[in-house]
N, C-alpha and C positions, 0 to 999 in steps of 0.2 A: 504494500500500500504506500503511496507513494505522494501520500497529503491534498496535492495540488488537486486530486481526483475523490475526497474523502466524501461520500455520501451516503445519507440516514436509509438506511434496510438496503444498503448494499456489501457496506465493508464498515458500518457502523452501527450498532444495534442498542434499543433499549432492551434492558433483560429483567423481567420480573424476578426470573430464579437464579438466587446462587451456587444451586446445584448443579445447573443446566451442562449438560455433555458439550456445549459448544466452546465449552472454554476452558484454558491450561492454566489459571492462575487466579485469584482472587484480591485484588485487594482494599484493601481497609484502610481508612484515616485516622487516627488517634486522636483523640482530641481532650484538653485536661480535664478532669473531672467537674471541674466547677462552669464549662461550657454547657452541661447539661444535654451531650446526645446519645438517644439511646441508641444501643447496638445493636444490629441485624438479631435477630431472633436465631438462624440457625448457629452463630459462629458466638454470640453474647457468655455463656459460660467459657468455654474455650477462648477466648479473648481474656477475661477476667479470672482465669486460672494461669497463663503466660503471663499476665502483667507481677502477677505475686512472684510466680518463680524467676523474672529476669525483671528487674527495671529501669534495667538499659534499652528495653525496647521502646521506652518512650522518650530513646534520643536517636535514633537514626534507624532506617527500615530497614527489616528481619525477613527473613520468608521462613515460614513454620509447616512444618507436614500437619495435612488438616482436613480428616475426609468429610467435614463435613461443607466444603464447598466444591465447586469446579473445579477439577486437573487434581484434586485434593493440595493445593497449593497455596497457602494464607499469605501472602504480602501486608505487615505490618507496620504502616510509613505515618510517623508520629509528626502532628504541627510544633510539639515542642509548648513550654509556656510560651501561653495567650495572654496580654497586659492590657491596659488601658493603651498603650503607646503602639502595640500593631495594628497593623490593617488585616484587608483581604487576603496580601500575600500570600499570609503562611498555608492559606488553605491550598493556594498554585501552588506552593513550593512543596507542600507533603504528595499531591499530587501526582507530580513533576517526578519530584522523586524515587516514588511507589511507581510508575513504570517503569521508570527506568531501571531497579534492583527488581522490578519482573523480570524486563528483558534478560539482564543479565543473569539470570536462573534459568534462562532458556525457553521464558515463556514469548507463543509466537500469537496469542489466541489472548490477550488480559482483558480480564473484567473487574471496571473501577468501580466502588459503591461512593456514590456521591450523597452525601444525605443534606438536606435541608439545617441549616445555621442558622441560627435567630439572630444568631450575634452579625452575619455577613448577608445579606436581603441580597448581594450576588454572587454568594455563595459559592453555589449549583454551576451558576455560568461560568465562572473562574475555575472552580475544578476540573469542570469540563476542556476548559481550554491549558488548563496547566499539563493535565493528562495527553492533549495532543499536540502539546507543543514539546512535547520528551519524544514525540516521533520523527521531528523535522530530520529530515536527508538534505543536507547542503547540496544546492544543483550542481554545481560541476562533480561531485560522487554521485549523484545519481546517473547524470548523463556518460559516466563514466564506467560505474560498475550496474548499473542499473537497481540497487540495491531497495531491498523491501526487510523491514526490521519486523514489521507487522501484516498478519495476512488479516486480520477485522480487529474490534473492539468494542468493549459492550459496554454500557451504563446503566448499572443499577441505583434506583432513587427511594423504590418501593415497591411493595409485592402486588405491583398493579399499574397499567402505564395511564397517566395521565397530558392531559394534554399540556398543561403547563411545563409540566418538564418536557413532553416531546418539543414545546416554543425553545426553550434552552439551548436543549441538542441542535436542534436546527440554526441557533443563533451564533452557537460555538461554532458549528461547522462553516458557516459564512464568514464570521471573522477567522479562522483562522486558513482558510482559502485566500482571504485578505492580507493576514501576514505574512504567509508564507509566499507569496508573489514579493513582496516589501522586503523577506530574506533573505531571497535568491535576487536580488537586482542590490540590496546593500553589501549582500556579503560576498559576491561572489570577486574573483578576483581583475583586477582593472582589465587587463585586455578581455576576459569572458564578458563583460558589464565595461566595453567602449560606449561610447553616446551612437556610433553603429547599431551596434550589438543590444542594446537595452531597447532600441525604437524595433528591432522585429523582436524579442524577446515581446515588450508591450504588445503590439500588432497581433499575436500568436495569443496571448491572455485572452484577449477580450473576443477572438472570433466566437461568431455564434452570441453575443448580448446584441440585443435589439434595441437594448435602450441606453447604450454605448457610441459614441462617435472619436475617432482618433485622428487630429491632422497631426504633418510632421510637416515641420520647418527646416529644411536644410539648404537651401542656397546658400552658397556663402554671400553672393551680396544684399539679399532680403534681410541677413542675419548683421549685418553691418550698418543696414540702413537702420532696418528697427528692434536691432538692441548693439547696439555702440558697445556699452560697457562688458557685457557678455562676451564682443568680438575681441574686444580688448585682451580678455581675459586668454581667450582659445589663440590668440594669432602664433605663438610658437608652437600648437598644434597641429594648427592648418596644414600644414606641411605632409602629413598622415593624413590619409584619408576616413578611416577604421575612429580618429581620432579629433575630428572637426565636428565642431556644437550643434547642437540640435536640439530645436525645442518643439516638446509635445504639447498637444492639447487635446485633455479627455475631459470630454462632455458626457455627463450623466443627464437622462431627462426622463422623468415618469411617464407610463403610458396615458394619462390627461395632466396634460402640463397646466391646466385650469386649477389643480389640486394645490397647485404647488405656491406655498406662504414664506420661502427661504431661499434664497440663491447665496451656496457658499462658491468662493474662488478659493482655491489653495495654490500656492506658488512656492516650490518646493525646490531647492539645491541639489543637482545634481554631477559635481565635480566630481568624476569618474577616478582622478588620479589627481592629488595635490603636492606637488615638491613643494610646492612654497614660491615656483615663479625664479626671476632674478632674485628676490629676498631669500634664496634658497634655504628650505629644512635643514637643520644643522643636528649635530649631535645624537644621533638613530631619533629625529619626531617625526624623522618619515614614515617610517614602519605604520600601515595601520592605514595609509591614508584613501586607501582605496574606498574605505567607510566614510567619504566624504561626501557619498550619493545616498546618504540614508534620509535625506529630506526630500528629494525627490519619490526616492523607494516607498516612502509613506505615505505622500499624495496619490502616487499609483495603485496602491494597498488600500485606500481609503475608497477611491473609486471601484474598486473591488469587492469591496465590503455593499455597495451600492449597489452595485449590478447584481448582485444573488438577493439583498434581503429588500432591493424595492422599494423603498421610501416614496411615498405617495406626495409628499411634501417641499421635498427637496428639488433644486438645481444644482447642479455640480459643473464646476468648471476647472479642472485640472491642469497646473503648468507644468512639465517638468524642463527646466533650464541643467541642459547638457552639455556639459564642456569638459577639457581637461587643462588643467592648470600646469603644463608643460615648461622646461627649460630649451632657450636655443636661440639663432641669431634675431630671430625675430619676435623676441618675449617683448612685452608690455614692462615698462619700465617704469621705478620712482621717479617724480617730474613732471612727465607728461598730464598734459592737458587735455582733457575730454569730454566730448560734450554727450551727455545722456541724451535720452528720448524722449525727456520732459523738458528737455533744452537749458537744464543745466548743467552750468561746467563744473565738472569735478577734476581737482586736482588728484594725480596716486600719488600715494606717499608709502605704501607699504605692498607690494604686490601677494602678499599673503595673508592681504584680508579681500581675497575675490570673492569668497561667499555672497558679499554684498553684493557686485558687481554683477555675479554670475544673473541676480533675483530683480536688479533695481528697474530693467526696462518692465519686465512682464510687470513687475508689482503697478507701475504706472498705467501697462495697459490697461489692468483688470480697473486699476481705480476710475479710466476712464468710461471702459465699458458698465462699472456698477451704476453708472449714473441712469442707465436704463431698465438696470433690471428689480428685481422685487426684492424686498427687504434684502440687502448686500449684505454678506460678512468676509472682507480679503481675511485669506491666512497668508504668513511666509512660516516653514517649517525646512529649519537648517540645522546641521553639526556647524554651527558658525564660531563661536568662541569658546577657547581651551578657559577664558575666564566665566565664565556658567559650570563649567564644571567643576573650577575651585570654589565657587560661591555655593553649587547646593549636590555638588558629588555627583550619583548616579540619578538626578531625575532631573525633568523637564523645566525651562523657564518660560512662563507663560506671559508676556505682556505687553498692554490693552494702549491702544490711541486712544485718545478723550472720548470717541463715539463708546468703544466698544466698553470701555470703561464706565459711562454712563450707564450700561446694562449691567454690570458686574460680571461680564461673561468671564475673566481669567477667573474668578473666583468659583464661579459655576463650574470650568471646566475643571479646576481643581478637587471638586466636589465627583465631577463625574471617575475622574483618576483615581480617589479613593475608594470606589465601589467596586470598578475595574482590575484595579491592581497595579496601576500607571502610578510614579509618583509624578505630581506638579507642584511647582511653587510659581508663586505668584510673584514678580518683579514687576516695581513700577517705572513708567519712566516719565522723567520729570523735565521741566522748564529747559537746565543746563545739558540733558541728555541732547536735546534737539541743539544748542548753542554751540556744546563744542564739536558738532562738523562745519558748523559753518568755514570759509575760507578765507585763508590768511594773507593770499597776497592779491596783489589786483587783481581785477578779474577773473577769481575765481567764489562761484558760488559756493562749495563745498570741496572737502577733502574728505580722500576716501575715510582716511583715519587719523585720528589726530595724535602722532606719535607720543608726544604729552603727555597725552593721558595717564595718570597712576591707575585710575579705577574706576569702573563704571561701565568695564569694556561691553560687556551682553547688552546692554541699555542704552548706551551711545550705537550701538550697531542698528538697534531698531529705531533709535530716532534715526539716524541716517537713511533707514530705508523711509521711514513715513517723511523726510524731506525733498528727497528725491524722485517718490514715488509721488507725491505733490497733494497725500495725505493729513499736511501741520493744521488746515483748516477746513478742508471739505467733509461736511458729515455723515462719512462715511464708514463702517465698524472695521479695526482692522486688528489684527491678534498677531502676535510675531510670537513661536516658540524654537525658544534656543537647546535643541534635541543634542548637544554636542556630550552632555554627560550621561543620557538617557538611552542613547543610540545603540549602545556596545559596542565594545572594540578587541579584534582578538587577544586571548583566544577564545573568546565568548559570542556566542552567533547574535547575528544584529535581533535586536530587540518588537523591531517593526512599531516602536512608540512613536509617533502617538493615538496608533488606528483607532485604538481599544476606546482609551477618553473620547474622541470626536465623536465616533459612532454612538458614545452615550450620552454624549451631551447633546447632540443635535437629533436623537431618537431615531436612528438609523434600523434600530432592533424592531423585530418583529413584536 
């Protein structure tokens, strides 16, 4: 089974019984006593006789001989203490876990019992996707060995299927058809995932959705006229074919587009390979950068998540800005003067902060096109600064222009991240965020970056896009999230953040 093809009563099953012949392995969650859940009825004494004799079981998963389940094989995968201070997590990560010390016992056939958590209201849907997210096969091993870790898998919730949990399983399976498109274009390695290679990679995703549209943008001179900064970026590319920018655009649109109360834009970073430009990567911070297209990878994942689960509500308008931020005679230099597509001039001061540049023209498009569409909300979603990841570690930086901030939407999406399993934090950006890009010497309206700077890099980065993008006053909503510590970086497969949140905060779920 091979993810990308994962579907409910075909290679995924709900199972009322834990005895069922169809399965090699059973497993179970642990959860602390004072969570209050009760145990499956057949495995409850048994459960509660291993916990007296080892109580090391409820620190890392055990597999127990145990005939009174499936394959007779008990997978025993502990959340570990529960506090005031965790989230949903632990339920993914026991999850996550307990397949994965299936696998590794040799089960080919596992059946996860997902039970209902008063304490976690997403519970159910988080387990669910914790459990198939321990299945992912990185694409280049698939297309490789062709490799299948699992032949089906099953979901028990209770000895009886209902329809609210078959809505789950079917929500899981959608998102995580969503991420795993997101994990094989972030993670895969730069030349398999060139701006070539990703635009028939996408093309190949979507055949067969009706309610899908994909242009590609690849002329080099259309690519220069209307996105300047972008070309800026790719011109020591250009030179490689496999290796010259290209920007997508995927339209999602409901079968009566009359329905629809929401037009989101997301504009997504896709820097396929990053040295750093003339500024060149020093010191091994190269390694890794091939995750520099995991903001793109999640736009496309987002749309993904769209085309299976239907949003009757929504418009989606998808950018992915494809370049590679290459070394050679004809690199984009500090100094130069440029003029964007909103016709300001931005001075470079630092050639390895092109994230910006890769995003600045679409951002302006889209802000120009929301002026006609229904209720707008522009996203940009980048691995854009290594300073977002000093400021909140491994999760998301969420923050709002005065429009969208008026709504409290970072906060909301925050909210939805918690339920998810996504962490956000919420950054604000302020007055001097938008002031120091302004431009230092005549004539010019703005600087990429303003070398200066001690602090405040993730927040100066989005004021720069909402100035450039010609967002400082038009009331228009716009979310900038800095995915650069949330994204993962080897050796940990890309994360596909921030599908999970958007899809719950904008109700993308069935």
């Amino acid at each position: 089974m091979s993810g990308q093809h994962f579907k409910l009563y075909e290679n995924i099953f709900i199972e009322t019984n834990l005895q069922s012949t169809d399965y090699d392995a059973v497993i179970l969650l642990l959860y602390p006593d004072e969570v209050e859940v009760t145990l499956p009825r057949h495995v409850g004494s048994f459960v509660s006789t291993t916990l007296k004799l080892d109580k090391h079981v409820q620190k890392v998963p055990t597999v127990w001989n145990c005939e009174y389940v499936s394959g007779g094989r008990l997978v025993l995968s502990p959340t570990g203490n529960i506090t005031a201070y965790h989230d949903v997590r632990v339920v993914k990560e026991a999850a996550k876990k307990g397949v994965l010390r299936a696998l590794d016992a040799g089960a080919r056939n596992p059946l996860l019992v997902v039970q209902n958590v008063v304490d976690f209201p997403d519970g159910q849907l988080v387990g669910v996707l914790g459990a198939l997210e321990a299945l992912y096969v990185p694409l280049q091993m698939r297309e490789r060995d062709n490799v299948k870790n699992v032949t089906k898998i099953g979901f028990h919730a209770e000895e009886k299927v209902t329809q609210d949990f078959e809505k789950v399983v079917r929500n899981a399976i959608g998102l995580e058809r969503a991420r795993i498109l997101a994990r094989d274009i972030g993670g895969s390695d730069p030349e398999r995932m060139t701006p070539a290679n990703i635009v028939e990679y996408v093309k190949n995703s979507f055949v067969g959705d009706s309610n899908i549209s994909v242009t590609v943008i690849d002329n080099e001179a259309v690519i220069a006229r209307d996105y300047p900064l972008l070309a800026a970026v790719n011109r020591a590319a250009n030179r490689v074919d496999r290796h010259k920018a290209r920007v997508v655009e995927i339209v999602y649109k409901p079968s009566d587009i009359t329905r629809v109360s929401e037009t989101l834009m997301l504009v997504g970073k896709g820097v396929t390979y990053d040295t750093g430009g003339a500024d060149i990567k020093i010191t091994g911070r190269m390694a890794g950068m091939s995750r520099d297209k995991c903001g793109a990878a999640a736009v496309a994942g987002f749309l993904k998540a769209c085309s299976i689960l239907k949003p009757l509500h929504l418009k989606v308008i998808g950018v992915l800005c494809l370049c590679r931020n290459s070394v050679g005679e004809d690199s984009y230099v500090a100094d130069e003067l440029l003029v964007s597509k909103s016709g300001k001039t931005v001075r470079v001061t630092n050639t390895d902060a092109e994230g910006r540049f890769a995003m600045a023209d679409s951002v302006f498009k889209m802000a120009e096109l929301a002026v006609g569409e229904l209720n707008p909300h522009i996203y940009t979603i980048a691995t854009l600064t290594g300073h977002a990841k000093l400021c909140y570690g491994d999760y998301s930086a969420a923050m709002d222009n005065h429009s969208a901030k008026a709504t409290n939407h970072s906060n909301r999406l925050q909210f939805s991240g918690s339920r998810m399993g996504e962490g956000i934090e919420v950054s604000v950006v302020r007055h001097e965020d938008l002031a120091v890009n302004i431009g230092k010497c005549k004539g010019d309206d703005l600087v990429q970056i303003d070398t200066d700077a001690k602090g405040r890099n993730h927040q100066l980065a989005a004021g720069f896009l909402i100035k450039v993008g010609g967002l400082e006053e038009k009331n228009v909503k716009y979310t900038h999230l800095d995915i650069a510590g949330s994204a993962g970086m080897p050796p940990h497969e890309p994360t596909a953040a921030p599908i999970l949140s958007l899809c719950h905060v904008h109700k993308v779920l069935l």
